[in-house]
mmCIF file of the C-alpha atoms, coordinates in Angstrom:
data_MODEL
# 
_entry.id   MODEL 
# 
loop_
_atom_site.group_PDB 
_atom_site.id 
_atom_site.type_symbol 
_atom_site.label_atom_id 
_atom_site.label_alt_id 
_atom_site.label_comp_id 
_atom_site.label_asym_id 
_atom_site.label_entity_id 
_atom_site.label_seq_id 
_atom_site.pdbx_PDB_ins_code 
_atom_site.Cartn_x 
_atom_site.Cartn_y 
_atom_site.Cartn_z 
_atom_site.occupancy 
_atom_site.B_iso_or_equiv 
_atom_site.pdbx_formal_charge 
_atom_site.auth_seq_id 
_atom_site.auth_comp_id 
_atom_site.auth_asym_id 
_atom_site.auth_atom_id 
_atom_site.pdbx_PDB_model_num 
ATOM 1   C CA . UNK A 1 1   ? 0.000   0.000   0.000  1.00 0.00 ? 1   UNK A CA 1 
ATOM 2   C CA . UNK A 1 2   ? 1.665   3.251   -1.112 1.00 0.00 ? 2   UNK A CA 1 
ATOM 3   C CA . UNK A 1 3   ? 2.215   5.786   1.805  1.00 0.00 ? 3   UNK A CA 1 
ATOM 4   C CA . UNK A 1 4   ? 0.374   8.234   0.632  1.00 0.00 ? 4   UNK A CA 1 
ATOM 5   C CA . UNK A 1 5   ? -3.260  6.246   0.685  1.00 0.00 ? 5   UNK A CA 1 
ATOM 6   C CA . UNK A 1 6   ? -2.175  6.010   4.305  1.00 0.00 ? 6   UNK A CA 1 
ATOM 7   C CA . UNK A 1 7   ? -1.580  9.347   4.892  1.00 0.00 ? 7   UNK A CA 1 
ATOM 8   C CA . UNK A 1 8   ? -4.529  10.284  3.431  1.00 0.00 ? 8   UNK A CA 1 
ATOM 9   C CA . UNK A 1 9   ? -6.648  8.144   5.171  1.00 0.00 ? 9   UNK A CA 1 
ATOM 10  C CA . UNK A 1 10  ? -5.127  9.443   8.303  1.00 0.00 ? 10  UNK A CA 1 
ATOM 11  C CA . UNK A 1 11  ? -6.009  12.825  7.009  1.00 0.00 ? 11  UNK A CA 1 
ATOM 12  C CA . UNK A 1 12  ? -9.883  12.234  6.483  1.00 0.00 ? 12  UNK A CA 1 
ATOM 13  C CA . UNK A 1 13  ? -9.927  10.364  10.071 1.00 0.00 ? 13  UNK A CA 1 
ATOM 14  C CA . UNK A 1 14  ? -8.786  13.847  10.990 1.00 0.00 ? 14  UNK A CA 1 
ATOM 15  C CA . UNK A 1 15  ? -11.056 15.917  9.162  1.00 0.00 ? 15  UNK A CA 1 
ATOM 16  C CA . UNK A 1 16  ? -14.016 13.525  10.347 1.00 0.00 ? 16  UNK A CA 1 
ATOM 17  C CA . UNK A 1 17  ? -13.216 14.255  13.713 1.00 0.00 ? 17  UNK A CA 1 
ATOM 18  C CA . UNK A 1 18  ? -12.584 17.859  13.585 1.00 0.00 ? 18  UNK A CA 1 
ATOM 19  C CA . UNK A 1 19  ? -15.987 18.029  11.492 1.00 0.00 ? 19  UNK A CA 1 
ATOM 20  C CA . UNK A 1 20  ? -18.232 16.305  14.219 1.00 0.00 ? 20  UNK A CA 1 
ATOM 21  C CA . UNK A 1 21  ? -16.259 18.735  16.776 1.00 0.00 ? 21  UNK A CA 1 
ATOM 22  C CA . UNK A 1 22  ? -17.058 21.733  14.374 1.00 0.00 ? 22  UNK A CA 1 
ATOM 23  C CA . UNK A 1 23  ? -20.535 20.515  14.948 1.00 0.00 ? 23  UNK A CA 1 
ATOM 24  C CA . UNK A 1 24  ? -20.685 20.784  18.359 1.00 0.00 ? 24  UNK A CA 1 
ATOM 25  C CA . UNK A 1 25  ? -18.137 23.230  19.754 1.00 0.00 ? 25  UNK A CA 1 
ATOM 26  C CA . UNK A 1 26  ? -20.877 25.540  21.043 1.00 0.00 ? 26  UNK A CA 1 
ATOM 27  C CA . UNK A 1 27  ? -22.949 22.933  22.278 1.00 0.00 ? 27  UNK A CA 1 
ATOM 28  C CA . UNK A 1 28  ? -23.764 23.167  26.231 1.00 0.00 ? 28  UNK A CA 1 
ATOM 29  C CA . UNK A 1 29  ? -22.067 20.488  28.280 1.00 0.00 ? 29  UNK A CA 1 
ATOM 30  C CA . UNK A 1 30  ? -23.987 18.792  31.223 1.00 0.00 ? 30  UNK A CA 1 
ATOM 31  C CA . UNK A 1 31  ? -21.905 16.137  33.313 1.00 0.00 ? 31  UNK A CA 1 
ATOM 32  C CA . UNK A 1 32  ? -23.952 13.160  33.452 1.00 0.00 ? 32  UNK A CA 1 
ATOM 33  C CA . UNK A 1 33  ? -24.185 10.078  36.186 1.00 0.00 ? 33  UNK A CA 1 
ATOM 34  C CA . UNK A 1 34  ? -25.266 6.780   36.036 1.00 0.00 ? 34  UNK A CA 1 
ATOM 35  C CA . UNK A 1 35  ? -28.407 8.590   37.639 1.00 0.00 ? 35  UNK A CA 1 
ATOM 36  C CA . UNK A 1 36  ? -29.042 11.086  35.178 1.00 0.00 ? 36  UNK A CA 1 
ATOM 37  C CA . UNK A 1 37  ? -32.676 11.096  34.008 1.00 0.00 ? 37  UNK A CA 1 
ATOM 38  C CA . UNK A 1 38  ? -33.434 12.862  30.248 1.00 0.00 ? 38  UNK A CA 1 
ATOM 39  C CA . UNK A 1 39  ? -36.975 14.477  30.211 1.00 0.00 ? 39  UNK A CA 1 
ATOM 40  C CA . UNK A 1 40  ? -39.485 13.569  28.112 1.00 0.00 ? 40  UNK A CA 1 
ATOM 41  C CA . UNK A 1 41  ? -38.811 15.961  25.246 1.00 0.00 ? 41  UNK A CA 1 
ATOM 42  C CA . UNK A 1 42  ? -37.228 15.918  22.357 1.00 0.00 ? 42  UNK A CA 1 
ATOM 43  C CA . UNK A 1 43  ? -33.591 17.800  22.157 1.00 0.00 ? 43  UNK A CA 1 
ATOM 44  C CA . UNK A 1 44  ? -34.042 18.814  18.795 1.00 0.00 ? 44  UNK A CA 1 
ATOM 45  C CA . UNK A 1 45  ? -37.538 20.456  18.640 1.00 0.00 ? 45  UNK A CA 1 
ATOM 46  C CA . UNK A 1 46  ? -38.825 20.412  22.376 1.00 0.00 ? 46  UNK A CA 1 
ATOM 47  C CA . UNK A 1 47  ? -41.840 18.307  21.306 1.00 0.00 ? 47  UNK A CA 1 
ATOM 48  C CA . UNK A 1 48  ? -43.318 15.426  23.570 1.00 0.00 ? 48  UNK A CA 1 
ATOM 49  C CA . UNK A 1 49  ? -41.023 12.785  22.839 1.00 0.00 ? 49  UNK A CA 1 
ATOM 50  C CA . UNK A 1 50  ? -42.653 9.210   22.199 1.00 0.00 ? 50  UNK A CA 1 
ATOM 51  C CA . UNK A 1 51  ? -40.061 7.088   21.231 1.00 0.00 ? 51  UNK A CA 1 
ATOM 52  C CA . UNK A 1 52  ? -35.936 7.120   22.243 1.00 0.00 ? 52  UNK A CA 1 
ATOM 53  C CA . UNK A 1 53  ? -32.862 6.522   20.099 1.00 0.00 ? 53  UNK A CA 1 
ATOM 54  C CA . UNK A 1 54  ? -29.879 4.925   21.824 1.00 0.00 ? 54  UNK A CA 1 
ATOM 55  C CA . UNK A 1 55  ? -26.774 6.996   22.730 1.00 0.00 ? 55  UNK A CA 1 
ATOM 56  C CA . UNK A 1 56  ? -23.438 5.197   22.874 1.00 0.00 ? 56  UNK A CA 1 
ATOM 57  C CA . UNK A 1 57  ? -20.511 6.932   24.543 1.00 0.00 ? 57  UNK A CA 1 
ATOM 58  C CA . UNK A 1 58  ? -16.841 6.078   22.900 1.00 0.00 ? 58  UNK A CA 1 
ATOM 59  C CA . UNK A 1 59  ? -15.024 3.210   24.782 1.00 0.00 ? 59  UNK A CA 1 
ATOM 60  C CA . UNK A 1 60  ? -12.412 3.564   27.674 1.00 0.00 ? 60  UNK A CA 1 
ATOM 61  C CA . UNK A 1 61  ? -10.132 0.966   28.578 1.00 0.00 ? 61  UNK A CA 1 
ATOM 62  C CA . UNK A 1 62  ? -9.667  0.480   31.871 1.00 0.00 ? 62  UNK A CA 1 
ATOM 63  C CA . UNK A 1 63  ? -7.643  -2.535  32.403 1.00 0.00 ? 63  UNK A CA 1 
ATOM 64  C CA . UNK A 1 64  ? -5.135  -4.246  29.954 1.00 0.00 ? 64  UNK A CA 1 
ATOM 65  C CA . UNK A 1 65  ? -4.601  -8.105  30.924 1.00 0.00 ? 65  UNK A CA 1 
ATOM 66  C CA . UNK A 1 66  ? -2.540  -10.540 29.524 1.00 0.00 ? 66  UNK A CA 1 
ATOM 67  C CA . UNK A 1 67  ? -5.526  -12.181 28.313 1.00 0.00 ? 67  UNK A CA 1 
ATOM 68  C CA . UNK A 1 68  ? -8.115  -9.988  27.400 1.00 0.00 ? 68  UNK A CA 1 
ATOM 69  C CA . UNK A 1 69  ? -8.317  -6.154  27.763 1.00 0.00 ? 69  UNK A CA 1 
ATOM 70  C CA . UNK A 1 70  ? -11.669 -4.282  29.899 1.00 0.00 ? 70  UNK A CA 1 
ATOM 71  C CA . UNK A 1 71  ? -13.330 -1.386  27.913 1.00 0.00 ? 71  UNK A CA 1 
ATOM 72  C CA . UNK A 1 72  ? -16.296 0.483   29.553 1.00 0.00 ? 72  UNK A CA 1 
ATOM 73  C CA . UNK A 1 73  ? -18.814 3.081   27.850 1.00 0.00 ? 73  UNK A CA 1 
ATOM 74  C CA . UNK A 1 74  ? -21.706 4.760   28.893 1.00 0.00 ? 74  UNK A CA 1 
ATOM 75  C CA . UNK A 1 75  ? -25.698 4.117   26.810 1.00 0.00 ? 75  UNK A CA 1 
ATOM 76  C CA . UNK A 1 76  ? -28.257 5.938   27.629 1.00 0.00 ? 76  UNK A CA 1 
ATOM 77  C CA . UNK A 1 77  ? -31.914 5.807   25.728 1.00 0.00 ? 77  UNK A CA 1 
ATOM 78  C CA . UNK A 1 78  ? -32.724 9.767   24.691 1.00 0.00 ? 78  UNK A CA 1 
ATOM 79  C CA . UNK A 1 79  ? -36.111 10.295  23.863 1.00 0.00 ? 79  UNK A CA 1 
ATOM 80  C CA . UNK A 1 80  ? -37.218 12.018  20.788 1.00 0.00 ? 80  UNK A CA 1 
ATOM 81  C CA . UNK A 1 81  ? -39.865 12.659  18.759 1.00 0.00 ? 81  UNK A CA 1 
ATOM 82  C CA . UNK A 1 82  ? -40.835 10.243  16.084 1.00 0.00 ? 82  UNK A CA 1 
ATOM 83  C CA . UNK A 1 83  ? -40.426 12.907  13.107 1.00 0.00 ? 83  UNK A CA 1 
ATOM 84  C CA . UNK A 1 84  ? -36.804 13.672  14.833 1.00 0.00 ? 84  UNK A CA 1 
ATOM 85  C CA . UNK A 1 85  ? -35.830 10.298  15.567 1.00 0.00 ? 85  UNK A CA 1 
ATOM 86  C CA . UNK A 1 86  ? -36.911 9.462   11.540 1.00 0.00 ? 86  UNK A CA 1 
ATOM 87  C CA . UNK A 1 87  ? -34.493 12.494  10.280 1.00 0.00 ? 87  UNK A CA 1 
ATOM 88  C CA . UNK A 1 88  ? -31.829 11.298  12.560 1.00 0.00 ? 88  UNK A CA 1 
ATOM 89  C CA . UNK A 1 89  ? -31.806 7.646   11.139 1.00 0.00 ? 89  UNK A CA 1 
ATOM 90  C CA . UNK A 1 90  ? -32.128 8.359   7.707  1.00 0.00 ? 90  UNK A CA 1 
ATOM 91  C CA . UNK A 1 91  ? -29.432 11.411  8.291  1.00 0.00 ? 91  UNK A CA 1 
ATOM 92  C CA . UNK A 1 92  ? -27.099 7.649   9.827  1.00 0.00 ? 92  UNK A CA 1 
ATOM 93  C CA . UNK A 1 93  ? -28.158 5.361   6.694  1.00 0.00 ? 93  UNK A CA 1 
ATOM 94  C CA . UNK A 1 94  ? -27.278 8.457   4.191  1.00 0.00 ? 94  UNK A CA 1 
ATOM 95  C CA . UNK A 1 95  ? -23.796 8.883   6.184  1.00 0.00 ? 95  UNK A CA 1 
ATOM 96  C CA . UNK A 1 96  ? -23.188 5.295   5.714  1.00 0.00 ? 96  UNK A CA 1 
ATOM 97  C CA . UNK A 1 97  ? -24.127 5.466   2.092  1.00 0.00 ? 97  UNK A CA 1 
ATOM 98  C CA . UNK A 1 98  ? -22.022 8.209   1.107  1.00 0.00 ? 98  UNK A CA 1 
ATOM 99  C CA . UNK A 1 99  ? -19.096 7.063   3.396  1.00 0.00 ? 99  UNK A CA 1 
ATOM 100 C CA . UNK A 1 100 ? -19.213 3.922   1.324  1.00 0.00 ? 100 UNK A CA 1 
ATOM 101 C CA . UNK A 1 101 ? -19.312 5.437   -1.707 1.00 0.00 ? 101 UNK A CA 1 
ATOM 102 C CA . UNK A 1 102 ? -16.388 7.541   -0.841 1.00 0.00 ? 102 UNK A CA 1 
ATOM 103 C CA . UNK A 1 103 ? -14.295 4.386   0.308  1.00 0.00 ? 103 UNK A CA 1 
ATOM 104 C CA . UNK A 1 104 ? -15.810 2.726   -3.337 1.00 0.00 ? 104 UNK A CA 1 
ATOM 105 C CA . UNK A 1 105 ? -14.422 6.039   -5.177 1.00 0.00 ? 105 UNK A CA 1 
ATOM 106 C CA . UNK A 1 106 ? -10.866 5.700   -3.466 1.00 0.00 ? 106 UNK A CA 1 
ATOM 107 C CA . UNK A 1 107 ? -10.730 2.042   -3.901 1.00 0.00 ? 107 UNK A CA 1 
ATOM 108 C CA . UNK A 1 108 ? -11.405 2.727   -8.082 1.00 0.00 ? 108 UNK A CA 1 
ATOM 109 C CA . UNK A 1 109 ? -9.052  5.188   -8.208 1.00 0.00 ? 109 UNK A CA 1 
ATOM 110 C CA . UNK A 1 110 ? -5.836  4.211   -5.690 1.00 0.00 ? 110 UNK A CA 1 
ATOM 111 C CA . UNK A 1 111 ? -6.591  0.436   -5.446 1.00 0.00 ? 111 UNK A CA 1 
ATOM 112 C CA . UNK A 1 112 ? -4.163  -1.007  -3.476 1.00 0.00 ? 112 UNK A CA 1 
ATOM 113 C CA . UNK A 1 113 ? -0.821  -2.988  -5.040 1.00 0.00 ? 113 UNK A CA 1 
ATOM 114 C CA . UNK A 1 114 ? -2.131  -5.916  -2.646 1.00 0.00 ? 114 UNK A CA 1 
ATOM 115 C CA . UNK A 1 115 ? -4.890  -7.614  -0.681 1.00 0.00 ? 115 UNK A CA 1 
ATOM 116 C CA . UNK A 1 116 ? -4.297  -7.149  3.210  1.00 0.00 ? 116 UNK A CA 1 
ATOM 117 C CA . UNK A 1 117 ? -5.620  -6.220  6.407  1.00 0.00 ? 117 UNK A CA 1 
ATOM 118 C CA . UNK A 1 118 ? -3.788  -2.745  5.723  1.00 0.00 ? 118 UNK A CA 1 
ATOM 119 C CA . UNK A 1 119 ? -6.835  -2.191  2.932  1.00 0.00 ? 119 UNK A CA 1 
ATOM 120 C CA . UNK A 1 120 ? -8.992  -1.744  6.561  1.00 0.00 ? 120 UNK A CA 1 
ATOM 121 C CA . UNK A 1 121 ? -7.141  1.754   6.320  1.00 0.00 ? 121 UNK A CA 1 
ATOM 122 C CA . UNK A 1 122 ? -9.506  2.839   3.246  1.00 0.00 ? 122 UNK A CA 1 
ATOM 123 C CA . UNK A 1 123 ? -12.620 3.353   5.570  1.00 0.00 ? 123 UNK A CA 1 
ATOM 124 C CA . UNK A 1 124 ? -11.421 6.775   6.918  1.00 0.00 ? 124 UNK A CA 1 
ATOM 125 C CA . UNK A 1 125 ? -11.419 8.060   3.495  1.00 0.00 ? 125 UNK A CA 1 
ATOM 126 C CA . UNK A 1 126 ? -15.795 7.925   4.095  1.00 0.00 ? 126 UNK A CA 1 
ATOM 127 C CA . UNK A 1 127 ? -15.755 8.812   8.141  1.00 0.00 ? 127 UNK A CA 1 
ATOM 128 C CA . UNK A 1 128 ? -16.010 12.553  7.207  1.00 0.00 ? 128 UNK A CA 1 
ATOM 129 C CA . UNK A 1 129 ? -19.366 12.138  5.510  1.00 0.00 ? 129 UNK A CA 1 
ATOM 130 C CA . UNK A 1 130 ? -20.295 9.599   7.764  1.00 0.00 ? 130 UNK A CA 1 
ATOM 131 C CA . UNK A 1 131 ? -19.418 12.045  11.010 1.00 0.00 ? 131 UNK A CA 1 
ATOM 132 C CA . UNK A 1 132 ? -21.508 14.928  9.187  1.00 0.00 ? 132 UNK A CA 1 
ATOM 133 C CA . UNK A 1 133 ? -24.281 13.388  8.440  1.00 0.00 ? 133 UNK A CA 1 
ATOM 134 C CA . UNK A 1 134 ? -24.997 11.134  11.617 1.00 0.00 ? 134 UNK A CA 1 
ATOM 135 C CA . UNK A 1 135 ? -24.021 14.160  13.854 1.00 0.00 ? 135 UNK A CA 1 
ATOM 136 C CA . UNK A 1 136 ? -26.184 16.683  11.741 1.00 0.00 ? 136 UNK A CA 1 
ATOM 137 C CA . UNK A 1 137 ? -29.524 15.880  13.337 1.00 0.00 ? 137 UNK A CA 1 
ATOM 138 C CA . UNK A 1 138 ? -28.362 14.891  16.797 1.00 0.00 ? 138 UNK A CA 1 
ATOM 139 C CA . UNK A 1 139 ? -29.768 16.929  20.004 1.00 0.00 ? 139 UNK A CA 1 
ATOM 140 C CA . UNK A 1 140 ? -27.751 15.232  22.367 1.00 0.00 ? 140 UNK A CA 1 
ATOM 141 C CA . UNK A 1 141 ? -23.918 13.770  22.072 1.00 0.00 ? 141 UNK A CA 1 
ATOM 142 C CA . UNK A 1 142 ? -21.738 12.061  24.681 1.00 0.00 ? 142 UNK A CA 1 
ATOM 143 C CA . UNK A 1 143 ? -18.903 13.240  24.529 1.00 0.00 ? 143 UNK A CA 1 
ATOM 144 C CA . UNK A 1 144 ? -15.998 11.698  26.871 1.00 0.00 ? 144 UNK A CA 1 
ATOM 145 C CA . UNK A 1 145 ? -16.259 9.154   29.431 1.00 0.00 ? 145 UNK A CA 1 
ATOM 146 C CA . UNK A 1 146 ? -15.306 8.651   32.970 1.00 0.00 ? 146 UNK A CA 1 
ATOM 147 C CA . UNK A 1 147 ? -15.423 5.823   35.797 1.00 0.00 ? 147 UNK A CA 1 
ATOM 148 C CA . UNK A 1 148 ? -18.310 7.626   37.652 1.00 0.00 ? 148 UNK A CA 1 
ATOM 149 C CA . UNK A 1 149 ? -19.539 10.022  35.065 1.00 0.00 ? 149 UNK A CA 1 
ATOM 150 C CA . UNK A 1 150 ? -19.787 11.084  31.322 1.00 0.00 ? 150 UNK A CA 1 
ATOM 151 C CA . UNK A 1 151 ? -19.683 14.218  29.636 1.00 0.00 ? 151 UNK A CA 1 
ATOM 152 C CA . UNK A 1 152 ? -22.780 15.021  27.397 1.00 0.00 ? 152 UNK A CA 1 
ATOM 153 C CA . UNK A 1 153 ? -22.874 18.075  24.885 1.00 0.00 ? 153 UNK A CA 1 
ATOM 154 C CA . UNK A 1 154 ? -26.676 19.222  24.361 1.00 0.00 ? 154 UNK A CA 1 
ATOM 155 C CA . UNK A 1 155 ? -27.432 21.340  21.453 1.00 0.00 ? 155 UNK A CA 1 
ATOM 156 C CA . UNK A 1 156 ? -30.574 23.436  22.649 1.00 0.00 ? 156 UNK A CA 1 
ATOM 157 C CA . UNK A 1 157 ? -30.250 24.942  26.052 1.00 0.00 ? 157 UNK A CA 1 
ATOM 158 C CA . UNK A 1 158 ? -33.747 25.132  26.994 1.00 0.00 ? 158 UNK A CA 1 
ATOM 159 C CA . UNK A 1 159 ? -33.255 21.429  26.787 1.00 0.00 ? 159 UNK A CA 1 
ATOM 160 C CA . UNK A 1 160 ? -30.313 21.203  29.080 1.00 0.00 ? 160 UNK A CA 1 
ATOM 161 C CA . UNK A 1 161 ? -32.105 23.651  31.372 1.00 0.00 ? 161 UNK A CA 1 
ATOM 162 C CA . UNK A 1 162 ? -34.937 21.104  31.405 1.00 0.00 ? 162 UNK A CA 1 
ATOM 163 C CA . UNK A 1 163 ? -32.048 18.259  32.006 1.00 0.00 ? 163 UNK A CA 1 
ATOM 164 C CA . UNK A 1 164 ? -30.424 20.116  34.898 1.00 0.00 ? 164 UNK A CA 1 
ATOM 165 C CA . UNK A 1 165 ? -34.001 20.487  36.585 1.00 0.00 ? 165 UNK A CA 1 
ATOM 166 C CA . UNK A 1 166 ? -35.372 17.063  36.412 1.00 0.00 ? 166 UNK A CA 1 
ATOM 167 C CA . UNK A 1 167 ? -31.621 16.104  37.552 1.00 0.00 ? 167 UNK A CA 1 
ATOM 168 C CA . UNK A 1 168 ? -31.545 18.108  40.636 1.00 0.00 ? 168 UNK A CA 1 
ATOM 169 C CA . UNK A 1 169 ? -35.096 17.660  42.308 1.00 0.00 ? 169 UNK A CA 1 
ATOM 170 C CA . UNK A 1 170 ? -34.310 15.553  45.424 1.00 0.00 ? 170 UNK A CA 1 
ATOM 171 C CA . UNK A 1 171 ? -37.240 13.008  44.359 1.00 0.00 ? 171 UNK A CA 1 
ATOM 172 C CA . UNK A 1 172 ? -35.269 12.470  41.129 1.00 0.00 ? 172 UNK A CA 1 
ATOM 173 C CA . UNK A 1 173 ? -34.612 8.647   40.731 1.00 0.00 ? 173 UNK A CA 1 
ATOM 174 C CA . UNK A 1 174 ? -35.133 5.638   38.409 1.00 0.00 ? 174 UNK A CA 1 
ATOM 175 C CA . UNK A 1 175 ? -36.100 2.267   38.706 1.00 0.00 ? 175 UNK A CA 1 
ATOM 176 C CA . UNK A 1 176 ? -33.895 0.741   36.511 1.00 0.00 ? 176 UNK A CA 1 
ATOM 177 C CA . UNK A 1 177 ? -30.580 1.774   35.424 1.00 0.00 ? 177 UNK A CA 1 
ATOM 178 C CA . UNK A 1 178 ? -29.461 -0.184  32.390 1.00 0.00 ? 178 UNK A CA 1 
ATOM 179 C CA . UNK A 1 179 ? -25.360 -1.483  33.108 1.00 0.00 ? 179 UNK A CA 1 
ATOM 180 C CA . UNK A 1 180 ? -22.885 -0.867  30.326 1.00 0.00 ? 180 UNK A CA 1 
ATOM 181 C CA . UNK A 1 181 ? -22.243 -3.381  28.025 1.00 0.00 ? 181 UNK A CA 1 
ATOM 182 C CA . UNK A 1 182 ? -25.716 -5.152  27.559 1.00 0.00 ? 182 UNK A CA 1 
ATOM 183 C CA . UNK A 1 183 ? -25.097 -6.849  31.448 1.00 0.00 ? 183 UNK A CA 1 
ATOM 184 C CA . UNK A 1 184 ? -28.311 -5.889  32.480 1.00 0.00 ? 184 UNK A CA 1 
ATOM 185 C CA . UNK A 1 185 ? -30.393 -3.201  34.525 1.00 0.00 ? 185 UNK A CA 1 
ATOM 186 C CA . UNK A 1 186 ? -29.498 -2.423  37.976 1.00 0.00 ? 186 UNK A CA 1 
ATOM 187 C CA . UNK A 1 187 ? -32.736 -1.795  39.840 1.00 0.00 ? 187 UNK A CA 1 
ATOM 188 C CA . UNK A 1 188 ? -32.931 0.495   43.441 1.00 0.00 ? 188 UNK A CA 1 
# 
């Protein structure tokens, strides 16, 4: 594979990322526990939300064995509205469209001297349409992780005022609180 694909590639990751932060550099940031409650509105509009998309957090690691490595992340169910929630998944299947059609375009016109796992390289050259698209219609992104707490950046602030209220009312708890990873719900 010729260095230059490489360093291209490397160079879209970039510009992916620094898109998606373009995005949402002058979002509000709320620091969220494994308590935190999101009201019953949608981030976007401020409609009565009725159904919830899933928010993933990016993976830490915590612990790197000899055997097998420990990676934890924060989910969290959002709710939207159904005409947001729509937007927002078609805005994700278009990103994944394009993005492939980006990597296609690359692969026709640099194809690579070889067949290897390096080739895995060519899927940066679509993560900047990818990061625009899914991150175009989101209300609400997490945006680091912690051990006891994750950073979430909310685009509309009457939405994070809403947030911090519900968050700080002493009566403020849930019944079930779902564990990272798919390992269940812890109940209280």
């Amino acid at each position: 594979m010729n260095g230059w694909v490489i360093g291209s590639a490397l160079a879209m990751g970039l510009v992916g990322w620094l898109t998606k932060w373009r995005l949402t550099r002058r979002w509000a940031w709320y620091l969220g526990t494994v308590k935190t409650l999101f009201p019953k509105v949608c981030p976007m509009c401020l409609k009565p939300a009725d159904t919830v998309v899933e928010e993933e957090s990016s993976q830490r690691t915590t612990a790197n064995y000899v055997i097998v490595r420990e990676t934890e992340w924060w989910r969290a169910k959002i709710p939207y509205c159904t005409k947001c929630e729509r937007r927002q998944s078609n805005n994700i299947v278009l990103g994944v469209l394009l993005g492939g059609a980006c990597v296609a375009a690359v692969l026709f016109f640099a194809p690579p001297s070889e067949v290897s796992t390096g080739i895995i390289v060519y899927i940066l050259f679509g993560y900047p349409a990818y990061a625009l698209l899914a991150t175009l219609r989101k209300g609400v992104v997490f945006a680091g992780t912690g051990s006891k707490s994750f950073r979430i950046k909310i685009r509309n602030r009457e939405y994070l005022h809403e947030l911090a209220a519900l968050n700080t009312r002493e009566d403020a708890t849930s019944a079930e609180i779902p564990l990272a990873g798919n390992k269940g719900v812890w109940r209280h």
